[in-house]
LOKOL-206703 format. One record per residue (C-alpha): x negated, y, z; residue number from 1; chain. Coordinates in steps of 0.25 Angstrom, whole numbers. Example, Ala and Ser with C-alpha at 12.3 -4.5 7.8 and 13.67 -1.06 7.14 Angstrom:
REM LOKOL-206703
ATOM      x      y      z    k  c
ATOM    -49    -18     31    1  A
ATOM    -55     -4     29    2  A
//
This chain:
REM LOKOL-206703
ATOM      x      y      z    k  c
ATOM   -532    707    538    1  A
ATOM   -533    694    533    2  A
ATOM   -540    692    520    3  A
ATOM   -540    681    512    4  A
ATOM   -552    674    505    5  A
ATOM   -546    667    492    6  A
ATOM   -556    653    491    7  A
ATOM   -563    653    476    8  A
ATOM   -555    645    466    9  A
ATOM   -562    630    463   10  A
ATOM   -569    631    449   11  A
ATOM   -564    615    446   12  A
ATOM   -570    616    433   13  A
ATOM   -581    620    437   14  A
ATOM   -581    608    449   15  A
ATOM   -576    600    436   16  A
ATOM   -587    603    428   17  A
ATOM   -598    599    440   18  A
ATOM   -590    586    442   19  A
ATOM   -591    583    428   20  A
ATOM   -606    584    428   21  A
ATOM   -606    575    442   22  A
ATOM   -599    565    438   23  A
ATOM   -606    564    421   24  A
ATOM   -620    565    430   25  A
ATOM   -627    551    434   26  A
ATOM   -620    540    428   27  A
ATOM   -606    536    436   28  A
ATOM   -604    525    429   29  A
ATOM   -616    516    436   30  A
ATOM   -606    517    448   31  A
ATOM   -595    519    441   32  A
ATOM   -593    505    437   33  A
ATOM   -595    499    449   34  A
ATOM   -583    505    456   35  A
ATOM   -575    497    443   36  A
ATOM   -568    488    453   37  A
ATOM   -561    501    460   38  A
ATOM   -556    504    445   39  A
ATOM   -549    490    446   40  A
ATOM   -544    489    459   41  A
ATOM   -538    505    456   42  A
ATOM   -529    498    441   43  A
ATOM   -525    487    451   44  A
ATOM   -519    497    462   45  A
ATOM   -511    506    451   46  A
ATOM   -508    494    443   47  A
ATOM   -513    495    430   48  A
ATOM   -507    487    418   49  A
ATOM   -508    484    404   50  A
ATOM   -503    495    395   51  A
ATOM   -501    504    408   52  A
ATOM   -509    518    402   53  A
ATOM   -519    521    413   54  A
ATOM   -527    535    414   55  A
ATOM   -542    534    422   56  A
ATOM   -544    547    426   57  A
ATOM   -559    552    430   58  A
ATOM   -562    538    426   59  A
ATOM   -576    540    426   60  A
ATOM   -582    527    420   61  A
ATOM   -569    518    420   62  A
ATOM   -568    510    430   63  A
ATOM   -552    512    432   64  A
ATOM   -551    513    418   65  A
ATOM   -556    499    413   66  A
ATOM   -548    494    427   67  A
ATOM   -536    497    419   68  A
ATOM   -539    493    406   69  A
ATOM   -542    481    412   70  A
ATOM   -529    480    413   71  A
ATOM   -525    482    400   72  A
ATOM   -520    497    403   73  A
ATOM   -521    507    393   74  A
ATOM   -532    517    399   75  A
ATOM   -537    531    398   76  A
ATOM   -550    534    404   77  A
ATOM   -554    548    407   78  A
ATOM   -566    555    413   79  A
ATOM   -572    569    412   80  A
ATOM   -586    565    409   81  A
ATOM   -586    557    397   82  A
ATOM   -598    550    402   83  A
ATOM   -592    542    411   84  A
ATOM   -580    540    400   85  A
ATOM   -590    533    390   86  A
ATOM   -595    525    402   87  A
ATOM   -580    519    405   88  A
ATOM   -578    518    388   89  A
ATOM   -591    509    387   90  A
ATOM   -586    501    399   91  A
ATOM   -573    501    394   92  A
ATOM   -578    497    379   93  A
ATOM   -587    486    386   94  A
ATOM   -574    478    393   95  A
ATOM   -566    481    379   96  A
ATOM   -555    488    387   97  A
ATOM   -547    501    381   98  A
ATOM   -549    513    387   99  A
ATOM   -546    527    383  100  A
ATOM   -558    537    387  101  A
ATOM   -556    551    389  102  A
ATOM   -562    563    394  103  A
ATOM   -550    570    404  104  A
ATOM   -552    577    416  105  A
ATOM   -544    573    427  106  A
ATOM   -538    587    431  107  A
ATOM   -533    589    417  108  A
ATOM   -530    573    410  109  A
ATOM   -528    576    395  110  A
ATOM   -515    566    397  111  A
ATOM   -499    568    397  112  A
ATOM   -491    567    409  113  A
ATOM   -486    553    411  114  A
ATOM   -496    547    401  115  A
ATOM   -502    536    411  116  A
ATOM   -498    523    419  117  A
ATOM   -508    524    430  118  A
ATOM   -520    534    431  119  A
ATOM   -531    529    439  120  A
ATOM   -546    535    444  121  A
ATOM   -555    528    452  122  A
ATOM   -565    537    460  123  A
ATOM   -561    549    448  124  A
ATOM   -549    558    450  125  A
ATOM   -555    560    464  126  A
ATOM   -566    571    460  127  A
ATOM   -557    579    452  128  A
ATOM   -559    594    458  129  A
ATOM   -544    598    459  130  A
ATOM   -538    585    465  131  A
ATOM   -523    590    462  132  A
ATOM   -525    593    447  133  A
ATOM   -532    579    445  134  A
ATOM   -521    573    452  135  A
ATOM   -510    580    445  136  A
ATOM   -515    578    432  137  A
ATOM   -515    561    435  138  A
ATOM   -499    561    440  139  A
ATOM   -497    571    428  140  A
ATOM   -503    560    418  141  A
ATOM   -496    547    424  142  A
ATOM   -482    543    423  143  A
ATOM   -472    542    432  144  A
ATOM   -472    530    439  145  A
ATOM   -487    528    436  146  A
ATOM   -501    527    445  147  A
ATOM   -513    535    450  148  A
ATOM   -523    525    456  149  A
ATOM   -533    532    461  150  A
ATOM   -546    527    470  151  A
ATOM   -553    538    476  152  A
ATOM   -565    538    488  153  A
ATOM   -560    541    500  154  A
ATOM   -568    553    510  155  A
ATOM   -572    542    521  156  A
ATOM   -577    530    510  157  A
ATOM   -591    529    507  158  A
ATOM   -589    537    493  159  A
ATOM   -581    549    503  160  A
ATOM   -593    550    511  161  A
ATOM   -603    548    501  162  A
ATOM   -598    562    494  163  A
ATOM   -597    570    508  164  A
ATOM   -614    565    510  165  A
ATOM   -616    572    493  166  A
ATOM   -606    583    497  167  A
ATOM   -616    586    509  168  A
ATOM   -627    587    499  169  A
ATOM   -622    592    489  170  A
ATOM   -608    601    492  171  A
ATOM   -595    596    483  172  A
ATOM   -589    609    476  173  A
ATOM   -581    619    486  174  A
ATOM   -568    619    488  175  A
ATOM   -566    605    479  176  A
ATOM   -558    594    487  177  A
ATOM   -565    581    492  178  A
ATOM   -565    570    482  179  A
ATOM   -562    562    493  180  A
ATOM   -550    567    496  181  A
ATOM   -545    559    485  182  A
ATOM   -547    547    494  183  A
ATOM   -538    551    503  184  A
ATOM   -521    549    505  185  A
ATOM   -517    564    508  186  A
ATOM   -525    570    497  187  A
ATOM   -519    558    488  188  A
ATOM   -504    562    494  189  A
ATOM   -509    577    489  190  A
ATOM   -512    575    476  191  A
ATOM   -503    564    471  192  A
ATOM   -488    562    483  193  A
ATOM   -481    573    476  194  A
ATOM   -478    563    463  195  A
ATOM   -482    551    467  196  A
ATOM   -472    539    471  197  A
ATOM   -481    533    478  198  A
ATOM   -495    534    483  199  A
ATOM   -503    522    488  200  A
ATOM   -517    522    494  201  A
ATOM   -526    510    497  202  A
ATOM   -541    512    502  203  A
ATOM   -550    504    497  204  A
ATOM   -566    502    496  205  A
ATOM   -578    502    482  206  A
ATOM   -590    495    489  207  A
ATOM   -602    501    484  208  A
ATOM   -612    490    482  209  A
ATOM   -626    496    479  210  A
ATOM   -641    489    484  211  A
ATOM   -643    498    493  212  A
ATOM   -639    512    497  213  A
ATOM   -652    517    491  214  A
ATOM   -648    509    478  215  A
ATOM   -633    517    480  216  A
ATOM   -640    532    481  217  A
ATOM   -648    527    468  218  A
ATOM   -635    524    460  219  A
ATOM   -628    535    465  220  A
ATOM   -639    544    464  221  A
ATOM   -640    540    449  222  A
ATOM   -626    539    444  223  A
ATOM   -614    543    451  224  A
ATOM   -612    558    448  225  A
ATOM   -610    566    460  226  A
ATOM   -621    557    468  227  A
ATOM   -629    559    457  228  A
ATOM   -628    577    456  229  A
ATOM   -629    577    472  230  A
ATOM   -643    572    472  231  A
ATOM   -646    580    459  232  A
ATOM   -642    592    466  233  A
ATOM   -650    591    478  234  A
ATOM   -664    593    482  235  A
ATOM   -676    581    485  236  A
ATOM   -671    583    502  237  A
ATOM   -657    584    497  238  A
ATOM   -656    574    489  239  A
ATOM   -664    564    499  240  A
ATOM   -655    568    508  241  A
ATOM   -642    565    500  242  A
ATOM   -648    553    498  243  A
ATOM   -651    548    513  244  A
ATOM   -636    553    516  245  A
ATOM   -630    543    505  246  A
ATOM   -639    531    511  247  A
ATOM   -634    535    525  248  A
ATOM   -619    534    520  249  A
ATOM   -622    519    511  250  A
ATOM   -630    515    524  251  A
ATOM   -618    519    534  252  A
ATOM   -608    512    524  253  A
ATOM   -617    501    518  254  A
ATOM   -610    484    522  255  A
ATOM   -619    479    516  256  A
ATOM   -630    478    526  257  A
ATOM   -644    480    523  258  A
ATOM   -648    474    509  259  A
ATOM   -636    480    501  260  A
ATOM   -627    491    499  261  A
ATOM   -611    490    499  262  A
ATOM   -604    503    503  263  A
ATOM   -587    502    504  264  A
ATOM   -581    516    500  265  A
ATOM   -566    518    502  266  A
ATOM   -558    525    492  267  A
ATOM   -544    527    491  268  A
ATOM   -536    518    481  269  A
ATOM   -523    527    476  270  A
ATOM   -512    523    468  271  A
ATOM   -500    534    466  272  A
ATOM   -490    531    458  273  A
ATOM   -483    543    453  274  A
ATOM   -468    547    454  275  A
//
């Protein structure tokens, strides 16, 4: 007799409600804003234009977001921790460009089908617990005809592997996919071929540029979210540990020989353009 053992249901809210804390924790902006040139190169690939209505979703401190009002587009910004929301608004306020903010979770945008142009995320939508529902909810909310530019870190780039060294440490919540997957072609054909016209996929690569890999530990250590709770969670040994494992990875990838530190991760540039 075969007896079959039904697998727990995933508590996303619950996941959610850990993510939220993650990513409010430290202070992303500090490296935030020094991927802003990813943001730029993302408008450019789903060819943002003035008076186009643009939807950033899981924006975090706005780097795609001031890409395309830079380009005179007319922008919604949105976010789930209104922390990083007021970070993009003071940078937006500071460059006198307009952009909307607002709080909206990416699973469930608080926008009518076919309200947007283009939606774009850079290194956002991509740690959404239930990938198919975030998906979903950015074809429901662009028009026919319109964008989803996306860039996401791919599993093998630097950004990949730095998450497998944390997740040794510290495990990632049971039975939630990979980030990462986000990076790849299949899981992008999954999520998005059924209504898209077309699908194009470009790999590119953010060069991390820190003093040193000990100075890179430090910032990270600080201020980028999930970084910052994997050493919080762990133990003196743990955390050295952690801590000689990330070296090991900047050292492996560092070209920039001895007296600096420049680290090339890939991520996956995406642009779908919906039926």
């Amino acid at each position: 007799m075969n007896t079959v053992i039904d697998k727990p249901a995933i508590d996303f809210t619950a996941i959610k409600q850990r993510q939220q804390a993650t990513w409010a924790s430290g202070d992303y902006a500090a490296v935030g804003t020094t991927l802003q040139i990813v943001g730029e190169t993302l408008a450019e690939a789903a060819d943002v234009r003035a008076g186009q209505a643009v939807l950033d979703v899981a924006a975090g401190n706005g780097n795609a977001s001031l890409a395309a009002a830079r380009r005179y587009a007319k922008v919604t910004s949105t976010d789930y921790v209104q922390a990083l929301l007021d970070k993009g608004r003071a940078r937006a306020e500071a460059e006198h460009l307009p952009v909307q903010f607002q709080l909206a979770d990416a699973e469930a945008l608080p926008f009518a089908n076919a309200s947007f142009d283009a939606v774009l995320s850079t290194f956002g939508v991509m740690f959404t617990p239930d990938h198919h529902r975030a998906a979903s909810e950015m074809l429901r909310v662009v028009r026919p005809g319109g964008r989803i530019a996306l860039a996401n870190w791919t599993p093998a780039g630097f950004i990949g592997r730095l998450f497998k060294v944390i997740g040794a440490h510290v495990p990632p919540p049971a039975g939630v996919q990979s980030p990462a997957l986000w990076g790849t072609e299949p899981h992008i054909v999954e999520l998005f071929g059924a209504q898209a016209a077309q699908i194009e996929c470009q790999r590119r690569h953010f060069n991390f540029r820190y003093r040193s890999a000990a100075h890179f530990v430090s910032v990270f250590r600080e201020f980028y979210g999930p970084t910052h709770k994997a050493f919080a969670a762990l133990d003196a040994a743990g955390a050295q540990s952690l801590e000689h494992a990330i070296t090991a990875l900047l050292d492996e990838l560092n070209v920039a020989g001895p007296n600096s530190l420049v680290v090339p991760s890939e991520y996956l540039e995406i642009v779908v353009t919906k039926h």
